[in-house]
N, CA, C and O atoms as a GROMACS GRO file, in nm:
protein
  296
    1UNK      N    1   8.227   9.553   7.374
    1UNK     CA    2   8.275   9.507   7.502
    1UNK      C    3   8.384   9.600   7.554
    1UNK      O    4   8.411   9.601   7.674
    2UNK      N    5   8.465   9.699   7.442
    2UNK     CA    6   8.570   9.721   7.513
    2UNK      C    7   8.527   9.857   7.553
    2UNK      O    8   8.608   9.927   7.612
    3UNK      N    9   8.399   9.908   7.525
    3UNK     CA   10   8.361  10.003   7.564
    3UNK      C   11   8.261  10.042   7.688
    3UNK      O   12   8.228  10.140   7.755
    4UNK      N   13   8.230   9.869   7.670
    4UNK     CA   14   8.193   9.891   7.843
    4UNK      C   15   8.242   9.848   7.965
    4UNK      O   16   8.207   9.830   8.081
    5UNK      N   17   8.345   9.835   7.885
    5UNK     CA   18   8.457   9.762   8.010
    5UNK      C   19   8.554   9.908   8.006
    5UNK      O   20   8.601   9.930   8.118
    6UNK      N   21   8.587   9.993   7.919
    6UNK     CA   22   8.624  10.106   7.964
    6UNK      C   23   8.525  10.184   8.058
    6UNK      O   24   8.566  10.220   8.168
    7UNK      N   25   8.401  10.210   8.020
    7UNK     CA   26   8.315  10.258   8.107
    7UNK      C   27   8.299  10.231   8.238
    7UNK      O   28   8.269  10.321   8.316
    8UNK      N   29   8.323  10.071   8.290
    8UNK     CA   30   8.346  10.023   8.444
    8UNK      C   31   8.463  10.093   8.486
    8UNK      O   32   8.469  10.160   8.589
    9UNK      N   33   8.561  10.075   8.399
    9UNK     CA   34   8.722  10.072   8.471
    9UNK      C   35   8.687  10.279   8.460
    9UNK      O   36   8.746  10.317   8.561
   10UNK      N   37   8.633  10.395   8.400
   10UNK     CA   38   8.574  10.489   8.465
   10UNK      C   39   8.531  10.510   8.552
   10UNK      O   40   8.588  10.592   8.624
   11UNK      N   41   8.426  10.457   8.591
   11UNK     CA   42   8.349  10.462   8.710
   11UNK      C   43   8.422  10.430   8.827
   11UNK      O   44   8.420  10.509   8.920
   12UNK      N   45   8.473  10.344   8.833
   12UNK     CA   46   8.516  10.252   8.938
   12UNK      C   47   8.629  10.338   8.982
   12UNK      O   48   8.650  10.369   9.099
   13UNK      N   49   8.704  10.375   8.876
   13UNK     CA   50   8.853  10.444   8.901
   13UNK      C   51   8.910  10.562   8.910
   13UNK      O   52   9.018  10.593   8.959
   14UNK      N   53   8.795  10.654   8.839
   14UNK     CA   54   8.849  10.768   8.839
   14UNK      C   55   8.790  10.874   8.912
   14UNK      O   56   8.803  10.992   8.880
   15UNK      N   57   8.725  10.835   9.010
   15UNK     CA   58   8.694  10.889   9.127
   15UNK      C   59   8.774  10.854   9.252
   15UNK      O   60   8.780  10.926   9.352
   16UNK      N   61   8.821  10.764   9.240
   16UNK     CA   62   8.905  10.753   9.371
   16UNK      C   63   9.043  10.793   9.330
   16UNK      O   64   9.113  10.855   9.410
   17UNK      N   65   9.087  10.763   9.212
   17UNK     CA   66   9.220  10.830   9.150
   17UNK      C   67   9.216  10.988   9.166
   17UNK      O   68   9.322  11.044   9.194
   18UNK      N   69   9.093  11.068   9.149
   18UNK     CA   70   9.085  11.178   9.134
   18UNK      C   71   9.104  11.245   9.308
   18UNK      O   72   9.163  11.347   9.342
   19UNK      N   73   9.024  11.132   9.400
   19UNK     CA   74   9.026  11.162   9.566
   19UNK      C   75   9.121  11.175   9.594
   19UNK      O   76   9.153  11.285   9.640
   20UNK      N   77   9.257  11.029   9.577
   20UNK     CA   78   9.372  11.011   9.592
   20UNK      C   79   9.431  11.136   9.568
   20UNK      O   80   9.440  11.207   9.668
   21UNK      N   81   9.491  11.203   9.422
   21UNK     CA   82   9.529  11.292   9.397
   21UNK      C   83   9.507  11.408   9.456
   21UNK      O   84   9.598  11.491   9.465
   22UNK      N   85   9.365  11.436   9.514
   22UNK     CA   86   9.378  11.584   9.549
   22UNK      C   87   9.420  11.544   9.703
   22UNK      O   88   9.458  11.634   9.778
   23UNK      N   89   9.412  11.391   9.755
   23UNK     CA   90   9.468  11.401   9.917
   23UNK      C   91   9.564  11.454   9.890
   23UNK      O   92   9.588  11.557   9.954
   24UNK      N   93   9.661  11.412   9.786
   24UNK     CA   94   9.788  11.417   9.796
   24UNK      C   95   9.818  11.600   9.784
   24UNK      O   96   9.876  11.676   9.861
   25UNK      N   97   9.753  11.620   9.658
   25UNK     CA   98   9.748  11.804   9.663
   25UNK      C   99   9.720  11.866   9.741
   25UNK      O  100   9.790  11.963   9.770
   26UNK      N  101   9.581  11.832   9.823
   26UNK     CA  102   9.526  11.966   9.917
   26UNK      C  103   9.540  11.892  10.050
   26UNK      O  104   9.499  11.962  10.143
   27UNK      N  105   9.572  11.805  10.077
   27UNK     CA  106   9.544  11.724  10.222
   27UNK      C  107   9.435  11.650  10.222
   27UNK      O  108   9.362  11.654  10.123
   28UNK      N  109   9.405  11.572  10.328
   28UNK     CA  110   9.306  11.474  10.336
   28UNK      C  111   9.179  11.563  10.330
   28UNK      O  112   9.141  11.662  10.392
   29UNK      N  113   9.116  11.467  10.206
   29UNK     CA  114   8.963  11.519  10.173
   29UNK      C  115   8.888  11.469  10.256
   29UNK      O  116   8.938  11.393  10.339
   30UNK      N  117   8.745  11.496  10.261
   30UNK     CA  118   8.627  11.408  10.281
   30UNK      C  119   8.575  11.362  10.189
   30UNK      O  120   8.549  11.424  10.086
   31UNK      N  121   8.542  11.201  10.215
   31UNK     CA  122   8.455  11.134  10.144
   31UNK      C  123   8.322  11.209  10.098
   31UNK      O  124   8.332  11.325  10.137
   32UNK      N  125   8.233  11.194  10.049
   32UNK     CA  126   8.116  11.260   9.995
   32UNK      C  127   8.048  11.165   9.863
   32UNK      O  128   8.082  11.058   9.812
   33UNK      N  129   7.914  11.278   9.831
   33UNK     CA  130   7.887  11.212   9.730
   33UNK      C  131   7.967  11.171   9.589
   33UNK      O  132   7.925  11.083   9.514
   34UNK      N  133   8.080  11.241   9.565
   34UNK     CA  134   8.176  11.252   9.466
   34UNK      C  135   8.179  11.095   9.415
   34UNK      O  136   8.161  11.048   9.303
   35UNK      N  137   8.212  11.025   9.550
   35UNK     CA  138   8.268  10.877   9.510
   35UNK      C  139   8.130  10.760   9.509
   35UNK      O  140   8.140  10.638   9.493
   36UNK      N  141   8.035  10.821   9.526
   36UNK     CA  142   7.888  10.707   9.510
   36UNK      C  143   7.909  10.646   9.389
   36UNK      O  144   7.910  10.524   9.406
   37UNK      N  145   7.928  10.680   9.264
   37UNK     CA  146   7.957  10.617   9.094
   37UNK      C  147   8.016  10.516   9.137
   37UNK      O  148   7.991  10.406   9.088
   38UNK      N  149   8.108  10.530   9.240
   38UNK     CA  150   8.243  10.409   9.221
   38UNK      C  151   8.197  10.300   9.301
   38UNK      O  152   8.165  10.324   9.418
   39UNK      N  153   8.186  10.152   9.244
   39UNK     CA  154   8.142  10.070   9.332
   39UNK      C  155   8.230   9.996   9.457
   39UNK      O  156   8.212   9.922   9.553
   40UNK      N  157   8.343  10.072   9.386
   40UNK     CA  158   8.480  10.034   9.503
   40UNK      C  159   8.425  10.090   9.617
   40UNK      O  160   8.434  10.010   9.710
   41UNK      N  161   8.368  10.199   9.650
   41UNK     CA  162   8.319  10.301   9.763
   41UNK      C  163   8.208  10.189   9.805
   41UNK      O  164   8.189  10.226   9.922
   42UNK      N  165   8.137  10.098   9.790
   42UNK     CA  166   8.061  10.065   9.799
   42UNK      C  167   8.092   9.925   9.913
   42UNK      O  168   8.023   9.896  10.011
   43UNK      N  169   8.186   9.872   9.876
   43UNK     CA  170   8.234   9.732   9.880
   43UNK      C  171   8.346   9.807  10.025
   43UNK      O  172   8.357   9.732  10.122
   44UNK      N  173   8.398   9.903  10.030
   44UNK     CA  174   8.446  10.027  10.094
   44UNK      C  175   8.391   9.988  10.215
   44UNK      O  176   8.434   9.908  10.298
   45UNK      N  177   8.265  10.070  10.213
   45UNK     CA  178   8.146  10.119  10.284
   45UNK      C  179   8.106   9.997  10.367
   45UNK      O  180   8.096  10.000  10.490
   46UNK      N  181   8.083   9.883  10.287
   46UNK     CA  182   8.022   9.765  10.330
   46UNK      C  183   8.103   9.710  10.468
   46UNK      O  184   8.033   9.655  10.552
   47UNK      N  185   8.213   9.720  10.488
   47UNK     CA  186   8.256   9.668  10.566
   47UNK      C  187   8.226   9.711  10.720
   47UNK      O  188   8.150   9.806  10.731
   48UNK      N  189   8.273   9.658  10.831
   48UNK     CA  190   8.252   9.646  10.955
   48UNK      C  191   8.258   9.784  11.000
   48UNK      O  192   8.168   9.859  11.037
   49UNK      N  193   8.422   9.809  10.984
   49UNK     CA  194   8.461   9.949  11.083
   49UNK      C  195   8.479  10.037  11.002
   49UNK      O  196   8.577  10.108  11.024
   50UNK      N  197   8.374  10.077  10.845
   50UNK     CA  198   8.364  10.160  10.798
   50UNK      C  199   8.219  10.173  10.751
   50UNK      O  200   8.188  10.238  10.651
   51UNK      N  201   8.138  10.111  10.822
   51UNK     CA  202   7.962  10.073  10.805
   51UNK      C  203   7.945  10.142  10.975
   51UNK      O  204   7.880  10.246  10.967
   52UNK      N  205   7.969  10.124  11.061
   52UNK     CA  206   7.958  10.159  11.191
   52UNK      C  207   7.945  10.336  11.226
   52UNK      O  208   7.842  10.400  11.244
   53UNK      N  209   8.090  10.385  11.229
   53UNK     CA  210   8.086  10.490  11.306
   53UNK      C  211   8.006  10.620  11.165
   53UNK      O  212   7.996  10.617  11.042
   54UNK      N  213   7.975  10.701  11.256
   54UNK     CA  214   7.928  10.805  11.169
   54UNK      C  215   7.831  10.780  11.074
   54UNK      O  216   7.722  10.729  11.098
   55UNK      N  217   7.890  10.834  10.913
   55UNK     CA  218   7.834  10.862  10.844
   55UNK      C  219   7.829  10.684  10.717
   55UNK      O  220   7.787  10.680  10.602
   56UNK      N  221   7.872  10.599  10.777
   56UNK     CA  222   7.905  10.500  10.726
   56UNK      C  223   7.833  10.443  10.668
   56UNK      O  224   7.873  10.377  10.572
   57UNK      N  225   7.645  10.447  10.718
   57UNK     CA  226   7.548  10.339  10.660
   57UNK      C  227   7.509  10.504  10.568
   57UNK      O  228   7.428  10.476  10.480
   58UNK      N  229   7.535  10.621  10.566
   58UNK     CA  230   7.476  10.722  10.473
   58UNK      C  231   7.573  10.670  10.366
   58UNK      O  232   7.526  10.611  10.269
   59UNK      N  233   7.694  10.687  10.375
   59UNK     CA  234   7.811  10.653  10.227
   59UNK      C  235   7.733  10.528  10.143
   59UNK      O  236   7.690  10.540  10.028
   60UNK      N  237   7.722  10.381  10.242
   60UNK     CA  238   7.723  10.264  10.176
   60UNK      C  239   7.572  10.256  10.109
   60UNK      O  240   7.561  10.180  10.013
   61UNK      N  241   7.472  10.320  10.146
   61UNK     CA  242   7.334  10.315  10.086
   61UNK      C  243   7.303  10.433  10.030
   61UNK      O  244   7.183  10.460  10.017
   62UNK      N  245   7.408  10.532   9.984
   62UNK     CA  246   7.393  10.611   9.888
   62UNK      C  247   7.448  10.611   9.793
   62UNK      O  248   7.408  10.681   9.700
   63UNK      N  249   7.558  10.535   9.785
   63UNK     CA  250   7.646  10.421   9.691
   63UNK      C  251   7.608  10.375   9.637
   63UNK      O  252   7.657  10.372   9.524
   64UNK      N  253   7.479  10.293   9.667
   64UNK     CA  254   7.442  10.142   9.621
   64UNK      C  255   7.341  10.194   9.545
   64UNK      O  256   7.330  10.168   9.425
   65UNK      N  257   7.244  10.286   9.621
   65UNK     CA  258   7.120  10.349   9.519
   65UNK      C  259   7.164  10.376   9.391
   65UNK      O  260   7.121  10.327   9.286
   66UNK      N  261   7.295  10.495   9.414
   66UNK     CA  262   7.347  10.564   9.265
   66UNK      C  263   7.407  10.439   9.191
   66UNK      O  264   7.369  10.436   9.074
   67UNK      N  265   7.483  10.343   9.224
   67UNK     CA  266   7.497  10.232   9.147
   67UNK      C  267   7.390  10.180   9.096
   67UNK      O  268   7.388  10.167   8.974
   68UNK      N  269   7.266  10.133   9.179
   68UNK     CA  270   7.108  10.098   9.099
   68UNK      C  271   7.098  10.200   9.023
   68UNK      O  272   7.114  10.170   8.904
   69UNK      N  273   7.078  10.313   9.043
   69UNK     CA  274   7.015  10.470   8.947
   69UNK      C  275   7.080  10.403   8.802
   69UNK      O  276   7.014  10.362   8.706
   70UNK      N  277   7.223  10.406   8.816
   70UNK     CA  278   7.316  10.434   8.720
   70UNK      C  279   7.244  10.268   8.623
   70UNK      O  280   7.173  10.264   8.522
   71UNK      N  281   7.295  10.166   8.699
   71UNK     CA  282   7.242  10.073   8.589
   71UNK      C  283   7.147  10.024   8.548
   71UNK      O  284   7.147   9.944   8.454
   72UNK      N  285   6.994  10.081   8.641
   72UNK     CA  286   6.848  10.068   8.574
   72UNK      C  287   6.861  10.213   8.420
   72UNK      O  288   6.764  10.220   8.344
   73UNK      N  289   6.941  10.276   8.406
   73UNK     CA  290   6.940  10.382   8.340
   73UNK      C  291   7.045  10.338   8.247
   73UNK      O  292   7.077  10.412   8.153
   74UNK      N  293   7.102  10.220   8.266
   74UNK     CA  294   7.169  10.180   8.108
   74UNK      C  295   7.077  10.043   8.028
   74UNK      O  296   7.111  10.002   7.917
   0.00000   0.00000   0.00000
């Protein structure tokens, strides 16, 4: 258990910890595929005024696939 509960708190975290950090280093990044693993990006994505403009329904349903990919493959 505690190894797949480390494995969530991975996924989930250390992609946006890693985003966070380089905003902070290089300036504001772009979102991308980087953060699809993380289901935070997902739940993200899902919402109103971040499902709408742009690239919003590409983030949230390329999210969700790689989240399916990832756990039909465990």
């Amino acid at each position: 258990m505690a190894g797949t509960f480390l494995g969530m708190l991975v996924l989930a975290g250390a992609p946006w910890a890693a985003f966070s950090l380089g905003g902070v280093l290089f300036g504001a990044w772009q979102r991308g595929a980087f953060l699809w693993p993380s289901p935070v990006n997902t739940f993200v994505h899902a919402l109103a005024a971040h499902y709408r403009p742009g690239r919003g329904p590409w983030m949230f349903w390329g999210s969700l696939m790689t989240l399916l990919g990832l756990a039909s493959a465990c």
